[in-house]
LOVEX-426337 format. One record per atom (N, C-alpha, C): atom name; chain; x, y, z; residue in one letter. Coordinates in steps of 0.02 Angstrom, whole numbers. Last residue first. Layout:
N
<atom CA; A; <X; Y; Z>; A>
...
END
This chain:
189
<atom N; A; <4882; 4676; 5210>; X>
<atom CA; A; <4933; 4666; 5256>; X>
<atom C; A; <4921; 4601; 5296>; X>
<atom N; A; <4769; 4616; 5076>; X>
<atom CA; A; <4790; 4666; 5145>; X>
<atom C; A; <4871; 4654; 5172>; X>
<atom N; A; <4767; 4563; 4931>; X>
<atom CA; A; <4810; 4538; 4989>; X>
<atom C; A; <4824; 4596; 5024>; X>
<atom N; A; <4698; 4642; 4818>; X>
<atom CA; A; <4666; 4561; 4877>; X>
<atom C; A; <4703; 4540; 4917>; X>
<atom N; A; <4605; 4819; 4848>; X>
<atom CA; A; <4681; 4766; 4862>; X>
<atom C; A; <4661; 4683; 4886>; X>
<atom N; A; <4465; 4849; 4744>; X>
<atom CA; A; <4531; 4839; 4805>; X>
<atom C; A; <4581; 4794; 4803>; X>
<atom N; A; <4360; 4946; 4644>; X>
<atom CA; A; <4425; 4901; 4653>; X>
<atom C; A; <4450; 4894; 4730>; X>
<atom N; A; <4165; 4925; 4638>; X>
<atom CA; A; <4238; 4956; 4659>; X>
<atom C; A; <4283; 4921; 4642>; X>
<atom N; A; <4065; 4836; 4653>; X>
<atom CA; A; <4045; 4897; 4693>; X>
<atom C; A; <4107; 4934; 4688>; X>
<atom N; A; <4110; 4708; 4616>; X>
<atom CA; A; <4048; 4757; 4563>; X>
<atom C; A; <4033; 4832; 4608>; X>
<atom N; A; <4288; 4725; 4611>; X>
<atom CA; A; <4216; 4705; 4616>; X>
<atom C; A; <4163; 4748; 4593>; X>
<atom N; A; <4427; 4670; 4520>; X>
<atom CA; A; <4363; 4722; 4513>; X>
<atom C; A; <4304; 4683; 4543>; X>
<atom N; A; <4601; 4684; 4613>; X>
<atom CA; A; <4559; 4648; 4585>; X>
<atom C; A; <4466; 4712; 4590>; X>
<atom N; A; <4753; 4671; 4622>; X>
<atom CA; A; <4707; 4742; 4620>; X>
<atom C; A; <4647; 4708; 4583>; X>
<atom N; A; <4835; 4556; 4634>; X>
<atom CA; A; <4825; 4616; 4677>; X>
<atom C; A; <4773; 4659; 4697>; X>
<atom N; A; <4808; 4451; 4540>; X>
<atom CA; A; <4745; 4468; 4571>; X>
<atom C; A; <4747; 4490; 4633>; X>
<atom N; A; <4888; 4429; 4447>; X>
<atom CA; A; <4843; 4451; 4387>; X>
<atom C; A; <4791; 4471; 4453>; X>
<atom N; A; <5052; 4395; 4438>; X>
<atom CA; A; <5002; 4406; 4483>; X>
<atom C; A; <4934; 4439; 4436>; X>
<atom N; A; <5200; 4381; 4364>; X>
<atom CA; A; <5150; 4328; 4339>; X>
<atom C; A; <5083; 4328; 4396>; X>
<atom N; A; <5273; 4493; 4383>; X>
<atom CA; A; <5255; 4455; 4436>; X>
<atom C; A; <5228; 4386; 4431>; X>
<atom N; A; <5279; 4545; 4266>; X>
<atom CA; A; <5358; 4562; 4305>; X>
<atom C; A; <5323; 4493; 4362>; X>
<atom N; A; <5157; 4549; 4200>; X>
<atom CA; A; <5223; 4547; 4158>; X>
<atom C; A; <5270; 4516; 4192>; X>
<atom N; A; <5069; 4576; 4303>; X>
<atom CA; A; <5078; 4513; 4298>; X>
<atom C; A; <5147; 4497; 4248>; X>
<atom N; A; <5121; 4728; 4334>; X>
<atom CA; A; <5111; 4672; 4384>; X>
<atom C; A; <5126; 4600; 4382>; X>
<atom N; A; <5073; 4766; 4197>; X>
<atom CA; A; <5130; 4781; 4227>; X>
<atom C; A; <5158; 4721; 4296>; X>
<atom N; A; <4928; 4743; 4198>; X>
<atom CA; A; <4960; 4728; 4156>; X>
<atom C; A; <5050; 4716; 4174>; X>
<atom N; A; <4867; 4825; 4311>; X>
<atom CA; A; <4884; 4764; 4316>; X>
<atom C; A; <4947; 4711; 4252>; X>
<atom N; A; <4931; 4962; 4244>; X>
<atom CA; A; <4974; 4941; 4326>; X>
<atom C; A; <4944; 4869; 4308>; X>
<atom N; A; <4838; 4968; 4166>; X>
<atom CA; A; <4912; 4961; 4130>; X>
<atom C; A; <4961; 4919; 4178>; X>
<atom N; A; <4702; 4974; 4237>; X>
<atom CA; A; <4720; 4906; 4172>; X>
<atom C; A; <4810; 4890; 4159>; X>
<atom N; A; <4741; 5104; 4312>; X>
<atom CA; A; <4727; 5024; 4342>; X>
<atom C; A; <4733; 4953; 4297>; X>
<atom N; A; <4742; 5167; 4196>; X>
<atom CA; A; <4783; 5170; 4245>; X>
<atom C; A; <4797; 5095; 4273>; X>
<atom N; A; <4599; 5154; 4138>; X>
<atom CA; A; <4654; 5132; 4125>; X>
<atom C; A; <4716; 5132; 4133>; X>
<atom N; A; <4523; 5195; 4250>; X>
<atom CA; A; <4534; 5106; 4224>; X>
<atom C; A; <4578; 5113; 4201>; X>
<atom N; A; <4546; 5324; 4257>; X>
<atom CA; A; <4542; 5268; 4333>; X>
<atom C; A; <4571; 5189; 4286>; X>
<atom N; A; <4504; 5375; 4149>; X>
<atom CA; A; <4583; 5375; 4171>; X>
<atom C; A; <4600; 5340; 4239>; X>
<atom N; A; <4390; 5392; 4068>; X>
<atom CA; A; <4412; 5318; 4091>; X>
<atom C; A; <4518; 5317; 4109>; X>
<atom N; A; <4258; 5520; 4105>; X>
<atom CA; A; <4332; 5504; 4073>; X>
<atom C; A; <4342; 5403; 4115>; X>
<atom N; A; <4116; 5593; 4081>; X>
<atom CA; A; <4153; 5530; 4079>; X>
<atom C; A; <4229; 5514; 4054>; X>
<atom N; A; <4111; 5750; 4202>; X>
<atom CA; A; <4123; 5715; 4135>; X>
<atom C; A; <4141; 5639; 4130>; X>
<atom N; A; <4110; 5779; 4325>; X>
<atom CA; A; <4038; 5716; 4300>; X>
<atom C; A; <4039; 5698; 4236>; X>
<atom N; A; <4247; 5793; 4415>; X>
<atom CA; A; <4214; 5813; 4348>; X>
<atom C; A; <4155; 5754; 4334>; X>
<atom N; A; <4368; 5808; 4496>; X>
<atom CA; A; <4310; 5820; 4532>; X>
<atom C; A; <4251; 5815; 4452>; X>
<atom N; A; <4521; 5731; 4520>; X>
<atom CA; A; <4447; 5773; 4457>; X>
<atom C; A; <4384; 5772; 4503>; X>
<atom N; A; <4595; 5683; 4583>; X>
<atom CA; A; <4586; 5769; 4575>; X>
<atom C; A; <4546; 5786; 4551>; X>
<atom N; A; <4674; 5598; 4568>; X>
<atom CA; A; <4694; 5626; 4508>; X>
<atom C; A; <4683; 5677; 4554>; X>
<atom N; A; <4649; 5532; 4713>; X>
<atom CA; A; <4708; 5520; 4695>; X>
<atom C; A; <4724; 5567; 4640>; X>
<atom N; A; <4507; 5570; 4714>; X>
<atom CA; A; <4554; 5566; 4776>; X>
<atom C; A; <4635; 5556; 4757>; X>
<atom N; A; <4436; 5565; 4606>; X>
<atom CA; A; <4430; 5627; 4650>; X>
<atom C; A; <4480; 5622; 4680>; X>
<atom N; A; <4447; 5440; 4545>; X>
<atom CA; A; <4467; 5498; 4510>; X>
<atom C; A; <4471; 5548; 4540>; X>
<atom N; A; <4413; 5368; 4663>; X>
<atom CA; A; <4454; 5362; 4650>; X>
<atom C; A; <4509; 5438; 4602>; X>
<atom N; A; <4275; 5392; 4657>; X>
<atom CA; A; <4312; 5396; 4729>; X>
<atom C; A; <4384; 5406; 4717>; X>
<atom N; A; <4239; 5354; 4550>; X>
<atom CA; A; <4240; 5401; 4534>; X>
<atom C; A; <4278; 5423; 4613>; X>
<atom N; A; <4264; 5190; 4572>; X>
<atom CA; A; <4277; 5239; 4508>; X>
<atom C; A; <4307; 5312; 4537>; X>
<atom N; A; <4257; 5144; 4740>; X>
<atom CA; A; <4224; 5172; 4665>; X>
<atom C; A; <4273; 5202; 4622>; X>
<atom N; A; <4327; 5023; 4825>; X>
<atom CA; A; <4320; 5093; 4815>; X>
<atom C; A; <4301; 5106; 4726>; X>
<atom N; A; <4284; 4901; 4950>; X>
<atom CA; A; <4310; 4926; 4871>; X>
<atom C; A; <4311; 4985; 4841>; X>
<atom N; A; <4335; 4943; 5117>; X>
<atom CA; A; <4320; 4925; 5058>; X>
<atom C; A; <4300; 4925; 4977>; X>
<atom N; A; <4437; 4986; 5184>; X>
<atom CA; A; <4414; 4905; 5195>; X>
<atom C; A; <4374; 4911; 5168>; X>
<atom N; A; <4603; 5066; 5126>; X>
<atom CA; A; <4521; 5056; 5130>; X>
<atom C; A; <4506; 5014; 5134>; X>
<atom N; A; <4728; 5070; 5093>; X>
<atom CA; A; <4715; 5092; 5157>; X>
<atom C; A; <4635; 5111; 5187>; X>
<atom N; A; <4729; 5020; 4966>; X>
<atom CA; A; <4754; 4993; 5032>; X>
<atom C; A; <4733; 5015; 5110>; X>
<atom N; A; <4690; 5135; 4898>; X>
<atom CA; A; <4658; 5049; 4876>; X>
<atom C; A; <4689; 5001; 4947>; X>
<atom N; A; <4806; 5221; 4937>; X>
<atom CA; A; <4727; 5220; 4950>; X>
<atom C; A; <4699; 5163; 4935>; X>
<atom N; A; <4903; 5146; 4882>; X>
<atom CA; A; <4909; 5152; 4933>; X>
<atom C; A; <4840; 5173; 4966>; X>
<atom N; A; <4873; 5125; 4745>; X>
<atom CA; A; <4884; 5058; 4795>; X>
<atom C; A; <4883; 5103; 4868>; X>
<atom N; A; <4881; 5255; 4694>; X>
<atom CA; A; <4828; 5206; 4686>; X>
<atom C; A; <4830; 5158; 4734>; X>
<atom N; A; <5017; 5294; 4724>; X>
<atom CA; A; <4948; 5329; 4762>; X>
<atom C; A; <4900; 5290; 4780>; X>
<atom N; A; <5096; 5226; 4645>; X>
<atom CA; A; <5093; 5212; 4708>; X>
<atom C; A; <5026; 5244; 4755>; X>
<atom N; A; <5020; 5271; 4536>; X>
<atom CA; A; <5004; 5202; 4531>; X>
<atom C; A; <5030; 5190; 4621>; X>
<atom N; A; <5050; 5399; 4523>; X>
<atom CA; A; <5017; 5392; 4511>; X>
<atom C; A; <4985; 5320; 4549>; X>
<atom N; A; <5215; 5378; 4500>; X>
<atom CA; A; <5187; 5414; 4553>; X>
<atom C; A; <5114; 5411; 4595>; X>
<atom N; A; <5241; 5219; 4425>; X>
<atom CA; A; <5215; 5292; 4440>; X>
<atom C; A; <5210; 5317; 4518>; X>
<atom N; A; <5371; 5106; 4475>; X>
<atom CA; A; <5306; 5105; 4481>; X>
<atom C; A; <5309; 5199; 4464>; X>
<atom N; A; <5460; 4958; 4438>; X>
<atom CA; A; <5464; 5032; 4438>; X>
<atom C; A; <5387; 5035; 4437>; X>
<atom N; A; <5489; 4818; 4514>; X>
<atom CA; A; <5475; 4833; 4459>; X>
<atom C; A; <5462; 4897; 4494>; X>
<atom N; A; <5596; 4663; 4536>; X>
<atom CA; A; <5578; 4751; 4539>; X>
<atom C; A; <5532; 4758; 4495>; X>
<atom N; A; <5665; 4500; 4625>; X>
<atom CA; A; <5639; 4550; 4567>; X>
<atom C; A; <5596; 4621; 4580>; X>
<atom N; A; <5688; 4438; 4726>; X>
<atom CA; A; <5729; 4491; 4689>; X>
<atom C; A; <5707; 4511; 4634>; X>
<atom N; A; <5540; 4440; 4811>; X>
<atom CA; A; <5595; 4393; 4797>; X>
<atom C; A; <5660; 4460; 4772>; X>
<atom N; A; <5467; 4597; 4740>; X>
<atom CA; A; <5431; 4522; 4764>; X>
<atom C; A; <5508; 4474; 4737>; X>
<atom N; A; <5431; 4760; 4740>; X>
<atom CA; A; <5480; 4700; 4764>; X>
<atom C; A; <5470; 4637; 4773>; X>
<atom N; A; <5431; 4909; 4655>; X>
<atom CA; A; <5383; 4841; 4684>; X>
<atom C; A; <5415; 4802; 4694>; X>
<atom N; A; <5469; 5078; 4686>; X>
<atom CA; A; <5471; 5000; 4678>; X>
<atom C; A; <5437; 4965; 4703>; X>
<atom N; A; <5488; 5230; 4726>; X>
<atom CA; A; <5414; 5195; 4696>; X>
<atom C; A; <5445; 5140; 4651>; X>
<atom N; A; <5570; 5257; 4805>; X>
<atom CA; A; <5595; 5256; 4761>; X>
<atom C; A; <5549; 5241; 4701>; X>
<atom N; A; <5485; 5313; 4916>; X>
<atom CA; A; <5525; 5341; 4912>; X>
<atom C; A; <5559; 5314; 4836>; X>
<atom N; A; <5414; 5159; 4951>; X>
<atom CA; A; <5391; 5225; 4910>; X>
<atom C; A; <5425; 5278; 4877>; X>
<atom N; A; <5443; 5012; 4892>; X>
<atom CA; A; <5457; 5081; 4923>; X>
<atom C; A; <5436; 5138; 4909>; X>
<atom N; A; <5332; 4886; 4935>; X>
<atom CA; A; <5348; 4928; 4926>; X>
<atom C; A; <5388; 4990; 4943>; X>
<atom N; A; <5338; 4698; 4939>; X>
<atom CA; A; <5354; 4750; 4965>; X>
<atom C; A; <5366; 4798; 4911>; X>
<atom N; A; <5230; 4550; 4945>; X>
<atom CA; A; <5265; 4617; 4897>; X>
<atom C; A; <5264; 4658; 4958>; X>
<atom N; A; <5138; 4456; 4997>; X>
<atom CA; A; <5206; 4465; 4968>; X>
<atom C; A; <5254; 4488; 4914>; X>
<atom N; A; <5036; 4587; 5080>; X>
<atom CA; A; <5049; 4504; 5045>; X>
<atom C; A; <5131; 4477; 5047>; X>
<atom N; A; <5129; 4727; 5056>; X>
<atom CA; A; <5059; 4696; 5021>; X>
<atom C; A; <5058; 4642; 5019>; X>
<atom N; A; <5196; 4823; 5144>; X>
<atom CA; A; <5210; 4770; 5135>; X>
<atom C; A; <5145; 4752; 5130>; X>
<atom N; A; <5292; 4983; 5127>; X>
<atom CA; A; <5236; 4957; 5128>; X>
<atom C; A; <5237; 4879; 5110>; X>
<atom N; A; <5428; 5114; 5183>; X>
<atom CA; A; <5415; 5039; 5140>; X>
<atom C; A; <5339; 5012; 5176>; X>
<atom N; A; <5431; 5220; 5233>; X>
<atom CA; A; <5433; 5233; 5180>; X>
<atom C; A; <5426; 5143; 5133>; X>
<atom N; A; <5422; 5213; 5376>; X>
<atom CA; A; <5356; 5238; 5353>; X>
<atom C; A; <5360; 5240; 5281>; X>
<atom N; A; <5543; 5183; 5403>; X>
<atom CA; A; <5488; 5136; 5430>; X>
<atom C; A; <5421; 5140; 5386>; X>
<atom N; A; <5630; 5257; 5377>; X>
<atom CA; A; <5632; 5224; 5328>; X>
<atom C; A; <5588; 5175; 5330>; X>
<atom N; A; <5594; 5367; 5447>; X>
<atom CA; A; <5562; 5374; 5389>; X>
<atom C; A; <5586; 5306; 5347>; X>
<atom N; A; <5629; 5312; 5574>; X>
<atom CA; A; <5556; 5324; 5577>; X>
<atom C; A; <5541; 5320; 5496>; X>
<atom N; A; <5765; 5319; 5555>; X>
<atom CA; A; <5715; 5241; 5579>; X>
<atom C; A; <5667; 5264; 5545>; X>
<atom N; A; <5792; 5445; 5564>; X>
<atom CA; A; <5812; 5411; 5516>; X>
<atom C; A; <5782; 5340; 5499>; X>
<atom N; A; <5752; 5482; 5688>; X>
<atom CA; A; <5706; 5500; 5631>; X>
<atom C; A; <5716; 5474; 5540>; X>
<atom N; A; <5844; 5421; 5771>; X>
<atom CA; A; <5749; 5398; 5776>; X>
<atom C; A; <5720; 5424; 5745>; X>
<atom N; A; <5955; 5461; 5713>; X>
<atom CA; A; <5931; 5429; 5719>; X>
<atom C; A; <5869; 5394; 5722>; X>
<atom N; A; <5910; 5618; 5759>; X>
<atom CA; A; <5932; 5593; 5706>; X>
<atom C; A; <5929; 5526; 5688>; X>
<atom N; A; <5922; 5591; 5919>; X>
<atom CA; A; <5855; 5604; 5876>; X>
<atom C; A; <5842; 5591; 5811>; X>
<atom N; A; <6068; 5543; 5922>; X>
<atom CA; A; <5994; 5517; 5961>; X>
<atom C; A; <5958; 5521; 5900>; X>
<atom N; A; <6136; 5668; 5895>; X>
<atom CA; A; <6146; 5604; 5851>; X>
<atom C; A; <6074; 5554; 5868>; X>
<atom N; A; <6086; 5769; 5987>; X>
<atom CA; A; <6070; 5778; 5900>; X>
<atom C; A; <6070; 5700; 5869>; X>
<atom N; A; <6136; 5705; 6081>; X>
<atom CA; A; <6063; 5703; 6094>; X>
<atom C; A; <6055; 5720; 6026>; X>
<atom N; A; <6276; 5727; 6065>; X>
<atom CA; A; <6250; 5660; 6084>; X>
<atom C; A; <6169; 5668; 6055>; X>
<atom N; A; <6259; 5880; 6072>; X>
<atom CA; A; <6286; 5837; 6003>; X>
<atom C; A; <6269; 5758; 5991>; X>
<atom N; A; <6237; 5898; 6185>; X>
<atom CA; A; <6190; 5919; 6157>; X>
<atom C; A; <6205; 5876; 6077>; X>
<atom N; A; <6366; 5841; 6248>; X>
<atom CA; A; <6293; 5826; 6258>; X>
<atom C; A; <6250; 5848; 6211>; X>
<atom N; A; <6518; 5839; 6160>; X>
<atom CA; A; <6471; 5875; 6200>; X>
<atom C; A; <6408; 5853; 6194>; X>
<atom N; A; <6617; 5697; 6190>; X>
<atom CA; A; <6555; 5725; 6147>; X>
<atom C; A; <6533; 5779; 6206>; X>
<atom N; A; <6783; 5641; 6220>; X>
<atom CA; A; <6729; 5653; 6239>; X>
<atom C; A; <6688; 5681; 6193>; X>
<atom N; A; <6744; 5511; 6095>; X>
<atom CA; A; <6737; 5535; 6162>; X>
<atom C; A; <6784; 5582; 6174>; X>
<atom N; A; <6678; 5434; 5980>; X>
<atom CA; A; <6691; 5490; 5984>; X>
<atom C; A; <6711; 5515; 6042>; X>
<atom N; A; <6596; 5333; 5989>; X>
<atom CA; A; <6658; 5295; 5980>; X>
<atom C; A; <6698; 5388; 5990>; X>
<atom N; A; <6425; 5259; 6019>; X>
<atom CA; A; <6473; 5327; 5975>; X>
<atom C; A; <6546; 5317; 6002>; X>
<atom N; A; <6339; 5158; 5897>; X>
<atom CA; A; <6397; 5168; 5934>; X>
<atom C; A; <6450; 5223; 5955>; X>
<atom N; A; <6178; 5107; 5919>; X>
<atom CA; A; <6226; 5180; 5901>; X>
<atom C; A; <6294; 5147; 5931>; X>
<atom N; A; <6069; 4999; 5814>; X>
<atom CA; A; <6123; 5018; 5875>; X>
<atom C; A; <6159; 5077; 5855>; X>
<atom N; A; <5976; 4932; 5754>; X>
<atom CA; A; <5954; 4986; 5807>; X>
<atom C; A; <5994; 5020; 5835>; X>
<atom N; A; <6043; 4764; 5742>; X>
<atom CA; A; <5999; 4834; 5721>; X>
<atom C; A; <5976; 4876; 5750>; X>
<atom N; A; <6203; 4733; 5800>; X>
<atom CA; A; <6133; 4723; 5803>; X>
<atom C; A; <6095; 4802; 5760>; X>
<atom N; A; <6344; 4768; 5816>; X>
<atom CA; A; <6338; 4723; 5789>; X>
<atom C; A; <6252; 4720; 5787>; X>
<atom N; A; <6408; 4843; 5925>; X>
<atom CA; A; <6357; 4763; 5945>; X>
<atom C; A; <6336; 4725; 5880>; X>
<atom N; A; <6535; 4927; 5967>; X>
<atom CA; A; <6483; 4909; 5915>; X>
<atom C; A; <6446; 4836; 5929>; X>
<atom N; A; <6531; 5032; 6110>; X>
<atom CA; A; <6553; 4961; 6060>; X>
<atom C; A; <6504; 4962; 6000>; X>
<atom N; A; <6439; 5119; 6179>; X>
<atom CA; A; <6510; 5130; 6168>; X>
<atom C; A; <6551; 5063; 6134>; X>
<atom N; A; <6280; 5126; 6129>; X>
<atom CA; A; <6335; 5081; 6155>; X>
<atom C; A; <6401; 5140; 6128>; X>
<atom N; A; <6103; 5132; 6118>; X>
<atom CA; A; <6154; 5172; 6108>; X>
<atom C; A; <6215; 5128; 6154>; X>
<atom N; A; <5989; 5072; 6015>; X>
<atom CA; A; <6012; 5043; 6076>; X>
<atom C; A; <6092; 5071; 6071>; X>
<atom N; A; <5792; 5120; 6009>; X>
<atom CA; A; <5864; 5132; 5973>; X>
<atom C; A; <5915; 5077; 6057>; X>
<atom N; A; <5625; 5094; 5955>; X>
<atom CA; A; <5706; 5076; 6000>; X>
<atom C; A; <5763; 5086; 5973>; X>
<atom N; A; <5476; 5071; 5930>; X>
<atom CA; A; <5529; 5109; 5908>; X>
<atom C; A; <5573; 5134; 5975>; X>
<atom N; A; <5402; 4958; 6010>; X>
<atom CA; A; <5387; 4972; 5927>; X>
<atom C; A; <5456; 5009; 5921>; X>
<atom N; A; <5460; 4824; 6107>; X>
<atom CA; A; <5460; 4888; 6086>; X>
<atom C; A; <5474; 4926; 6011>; X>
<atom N; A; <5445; 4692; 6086>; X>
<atom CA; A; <5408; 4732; 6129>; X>
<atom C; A; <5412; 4778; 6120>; X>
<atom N; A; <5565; 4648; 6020>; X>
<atom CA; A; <5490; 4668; 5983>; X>
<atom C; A; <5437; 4691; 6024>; X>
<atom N; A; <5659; 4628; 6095>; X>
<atom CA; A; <5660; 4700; 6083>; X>
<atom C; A; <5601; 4703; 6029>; X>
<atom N; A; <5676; 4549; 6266>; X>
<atom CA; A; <5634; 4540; 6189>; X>
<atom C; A; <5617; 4612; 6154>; X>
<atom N; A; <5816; 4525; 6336>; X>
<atom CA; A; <5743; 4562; 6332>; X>
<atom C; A; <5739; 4562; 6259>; X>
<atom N; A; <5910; 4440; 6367>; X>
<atom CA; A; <5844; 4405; 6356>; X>
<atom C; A; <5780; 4451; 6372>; X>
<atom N; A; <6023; 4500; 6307>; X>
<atom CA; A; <6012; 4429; 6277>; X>
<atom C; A; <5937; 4402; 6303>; X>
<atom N; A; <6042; 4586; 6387>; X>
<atom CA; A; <6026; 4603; 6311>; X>
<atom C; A; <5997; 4541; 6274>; X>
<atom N; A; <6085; 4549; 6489>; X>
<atom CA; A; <6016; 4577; 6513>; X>
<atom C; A; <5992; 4571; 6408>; X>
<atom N; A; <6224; 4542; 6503>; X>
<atom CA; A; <6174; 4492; 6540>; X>
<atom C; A; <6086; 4498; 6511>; X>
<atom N; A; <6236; 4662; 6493>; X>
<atom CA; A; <6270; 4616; 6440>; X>
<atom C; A; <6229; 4561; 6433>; X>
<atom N; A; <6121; 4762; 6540>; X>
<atom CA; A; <6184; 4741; 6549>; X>
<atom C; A; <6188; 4694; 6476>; X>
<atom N; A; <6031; 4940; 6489>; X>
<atom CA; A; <6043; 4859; 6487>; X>
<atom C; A; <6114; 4844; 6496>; X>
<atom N; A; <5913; 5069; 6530>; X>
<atom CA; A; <5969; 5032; 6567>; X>
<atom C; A; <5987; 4956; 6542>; X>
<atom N; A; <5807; 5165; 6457>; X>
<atom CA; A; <5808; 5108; 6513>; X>
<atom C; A; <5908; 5066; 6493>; X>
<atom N; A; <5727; 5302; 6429>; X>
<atom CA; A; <5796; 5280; 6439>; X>
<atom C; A; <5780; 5216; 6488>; X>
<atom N; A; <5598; 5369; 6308>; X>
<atom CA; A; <5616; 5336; 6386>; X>
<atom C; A; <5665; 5307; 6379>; X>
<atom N; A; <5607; 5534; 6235>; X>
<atom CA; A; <5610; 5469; 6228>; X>
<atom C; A; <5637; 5432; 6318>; X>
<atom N; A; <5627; 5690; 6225>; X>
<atom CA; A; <5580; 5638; 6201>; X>
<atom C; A; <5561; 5587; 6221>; X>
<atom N; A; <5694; 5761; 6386>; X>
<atom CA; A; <5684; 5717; 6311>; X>
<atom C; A; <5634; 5674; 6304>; X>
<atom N; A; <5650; 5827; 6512>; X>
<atom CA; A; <5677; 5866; 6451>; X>
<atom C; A; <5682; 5824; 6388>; X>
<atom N; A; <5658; 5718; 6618>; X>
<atom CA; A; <5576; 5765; 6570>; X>
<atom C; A; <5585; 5806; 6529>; X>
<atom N; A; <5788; 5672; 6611>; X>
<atom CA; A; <5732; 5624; 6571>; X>
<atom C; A; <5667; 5666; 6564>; X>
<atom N; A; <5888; 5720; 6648>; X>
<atom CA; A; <5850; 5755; 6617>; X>
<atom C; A; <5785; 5715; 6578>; X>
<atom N; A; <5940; 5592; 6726>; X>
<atom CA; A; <5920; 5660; 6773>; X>
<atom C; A; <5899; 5705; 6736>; X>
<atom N; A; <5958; 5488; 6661>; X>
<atom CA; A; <5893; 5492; 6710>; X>
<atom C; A; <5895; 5582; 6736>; X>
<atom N; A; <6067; 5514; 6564>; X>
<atom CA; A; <5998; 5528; 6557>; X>
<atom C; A; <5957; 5529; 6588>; X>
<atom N; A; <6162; 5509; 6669>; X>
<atom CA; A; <6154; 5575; 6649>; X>
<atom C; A; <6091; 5566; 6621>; X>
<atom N; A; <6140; 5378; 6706>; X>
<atom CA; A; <6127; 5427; 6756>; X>
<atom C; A; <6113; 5488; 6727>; X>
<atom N; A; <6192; 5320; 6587>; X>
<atom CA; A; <6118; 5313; 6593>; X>
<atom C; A; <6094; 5362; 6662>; X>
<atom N; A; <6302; 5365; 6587>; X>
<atom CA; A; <6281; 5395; 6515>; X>
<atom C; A; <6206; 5388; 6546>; X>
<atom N; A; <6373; 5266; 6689>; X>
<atom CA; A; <6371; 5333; 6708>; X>
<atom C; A; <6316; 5392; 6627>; X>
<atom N; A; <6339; 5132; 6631>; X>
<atom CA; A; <6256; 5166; 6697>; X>
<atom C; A; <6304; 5252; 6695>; X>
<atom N; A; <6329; 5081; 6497>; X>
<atom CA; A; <6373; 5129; 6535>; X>
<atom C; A; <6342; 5181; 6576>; X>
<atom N; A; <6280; 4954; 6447>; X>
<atom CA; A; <6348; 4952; 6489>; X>
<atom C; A; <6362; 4990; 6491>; X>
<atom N; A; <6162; 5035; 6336>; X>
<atom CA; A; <6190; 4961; 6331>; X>
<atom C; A; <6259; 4988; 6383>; X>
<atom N; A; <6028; 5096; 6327>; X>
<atom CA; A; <6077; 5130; 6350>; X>
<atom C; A; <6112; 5068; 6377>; X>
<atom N; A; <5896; 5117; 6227>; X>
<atom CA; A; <5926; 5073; 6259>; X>
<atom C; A; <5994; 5104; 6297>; X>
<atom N; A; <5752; 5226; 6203>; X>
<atom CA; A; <5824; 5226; 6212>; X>
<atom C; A; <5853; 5172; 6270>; X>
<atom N; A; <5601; 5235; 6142>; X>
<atom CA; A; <5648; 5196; 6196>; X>
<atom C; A; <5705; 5196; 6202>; X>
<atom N; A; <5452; 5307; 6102>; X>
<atom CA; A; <5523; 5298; 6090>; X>
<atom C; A; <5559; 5291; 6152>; X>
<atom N; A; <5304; 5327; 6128>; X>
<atom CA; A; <5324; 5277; 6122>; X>
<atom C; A; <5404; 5268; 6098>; X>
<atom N; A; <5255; 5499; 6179>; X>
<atom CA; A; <5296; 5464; 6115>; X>
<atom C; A; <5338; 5394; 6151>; X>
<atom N; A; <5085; 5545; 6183>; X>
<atom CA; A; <5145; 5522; 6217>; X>
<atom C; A; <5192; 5487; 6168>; X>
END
């Protein structure tokens, strides 16, 4: 079921038209007054858009200002939208206190950056998305690819350069920290 919400801010005739194809779209349409905006709590809802004929001024908001629109054009701008959200939702990661983008592979802590591999976002992001320490060779398989019982040290020293890198720009020496069973991340989400 798709958890998407379309606000439909002061114009019940836009919100009629959506109730009456509401099993033809994605997303649930609910109805807000002027009155009403100010005390629904929009962290209740994971992914919300809030479509207006004004600008409001708030995050999430459409204004379409275009009138008249053919419908189907409305509903392009919609979706567009909730996919424009979606990827910029899914494209930043937040470690502690650091943010990542992926899309541009930056590290963000305050105003300062730092440029990251391709490689090295992988690393964190599997090292992240495991509860717990992950091996060597877990590593060389899952992120390089090697499947090989040869001894190579392209895990560590990946991992040595990125910490190196880290503390240069961050003065952090204990993101990516070594236990005796593996590496992981020391600040989860």
């Amino acid at each position: 079921m798709n958890n998407q919400t379309l606000f439909i801010y002061e114009s019940k005739s836009l919100f009629d038209i959506f109730t009456e194809i509401e099993d033809n779209i994605n997303f649930k349409v609910i109805y807000l007054t002027k009155k009403e905006i100010s005390k629904i709590n929009l962290k209740d809802y994971k992914d919300y858009l809030i479509l207006s004929l004004k600008d409001l001024k708030l995050s999430n908001s459409i204004m379409i200002k275009d009138f008249p629109i053919k419908f189907p054009k409305l509903l392009e701008i919609i979706n567009i939208e909730f996919l424009k959200k979606n990827f910029n939702e899914q494209s930043n990661i937040t470690i502690g206190k650091y943010n990542i983008n992926i899309n541009s592979r930056e590290m963000f802590l305050l105003n300062e950056k730092l440029k990251l591999t391709e490689k090295e976002i992988n690393m964190i992001i599997y090292l992240l998305q495991s509860k717990k320490p992950i091996k060597v060779n877990e590593l060389q398989e899952k992120v390089w690819g090697y499947k090989s019982k040869l001894e190579t040290h392209t895990v560590e020293t990946h991992i040595h350069r990125l910490r190196k890198k880290i503390k240069e720009k961050f003065f952090d020496e204990n993101l990516i920290v070594s236990k005796k069973n593996g590496y992981e991340i020391s600040e989860k989400k």
